[in-house]
N, C-alpha and C positions, 0 to 999 in steps of 0.2 A: 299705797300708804297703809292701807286697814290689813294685817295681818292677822286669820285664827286661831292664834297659838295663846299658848297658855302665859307667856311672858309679855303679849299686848294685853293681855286683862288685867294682869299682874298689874301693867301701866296704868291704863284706866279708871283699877282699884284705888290707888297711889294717888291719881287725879283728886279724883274725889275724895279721897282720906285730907289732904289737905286747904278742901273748902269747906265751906260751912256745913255741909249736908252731910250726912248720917247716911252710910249704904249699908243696907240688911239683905239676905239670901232664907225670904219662905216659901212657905206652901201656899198657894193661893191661886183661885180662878180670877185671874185679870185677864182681861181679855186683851191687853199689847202687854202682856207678858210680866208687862211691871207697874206698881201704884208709886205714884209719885205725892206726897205731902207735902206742898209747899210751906205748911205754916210752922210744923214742927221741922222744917228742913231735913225730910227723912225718904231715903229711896229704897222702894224694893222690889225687888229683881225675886220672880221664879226661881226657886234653886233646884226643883226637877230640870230645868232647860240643860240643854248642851252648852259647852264653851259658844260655838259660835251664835246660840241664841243668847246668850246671856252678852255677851259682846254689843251685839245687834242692839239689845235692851238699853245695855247702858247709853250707846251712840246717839240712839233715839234720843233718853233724856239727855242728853249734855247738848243736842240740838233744841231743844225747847226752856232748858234752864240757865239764867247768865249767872256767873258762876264769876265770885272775886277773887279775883285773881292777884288781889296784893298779899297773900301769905303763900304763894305759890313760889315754888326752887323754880329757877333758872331750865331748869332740864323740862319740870312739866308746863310751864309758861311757853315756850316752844312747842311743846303737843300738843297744850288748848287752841293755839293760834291754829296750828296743823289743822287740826280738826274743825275748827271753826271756819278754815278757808277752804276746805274740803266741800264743806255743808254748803255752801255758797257756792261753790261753779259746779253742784249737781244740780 
C-alpha cells in the first residue's frame, strides 16, 4: 500500500490540506523528525528530509492524530481508512 514516490506525498499532502491542520516544510532539530501542534492545529515536517522520510513523518503523525474526516472527497476518505487499517494490523 505505502508507496515512496513522489505522487503518494502528493496524496498525503492533499490528506491533510483538507483537514483542519496546517502542514508546514522547516528547518528544525526534532528529534521524530516532525513537531506536531495540537492546539494551533499545525504540522511540521523536516524539509531537509528525503521524500521517504518526510513520507514516514507524515504516516507517523496521521497515526497519532484523529483527523475529521467530514470535509474530506470521496477519494481521500478511502485513503484515511487505508491508512488507518493499515496502522492497526501492523
Amino acid at each position: 500500500m505505502i508507496k515512496y514516490t513522489t505522487q503518494f506525498l502528493t496524496k498525503l499532502e492533499d490528506l491533510i490540506a483538507e483537514s483542519d491542520y496546517m502542514l508546514r516544510y522547516e528547518k528544525g532539530n526534532f528529534k521524530a523528525g516532525y513537531c506536531l501542534l495540537k492546539e494551533q492545529k499545525i504540522m511540521i515536517v523536516n524539509k531537509f528530509f528525503t521524500m521517504e522520510g518526510k513520507i514516514n513523518a507524515l504516516l507517523d503523525i496521521l497515526k497519532t492524530v484523529p483527523l475529521e474526516t467530514s470535509k474530506f472527497s470521496e477519494k481521500n476518505i478511502k485513503l484515511y481508512e487505508e491508512l488507518t487499517k493499515a496502522e492497526v494490523s501492523i
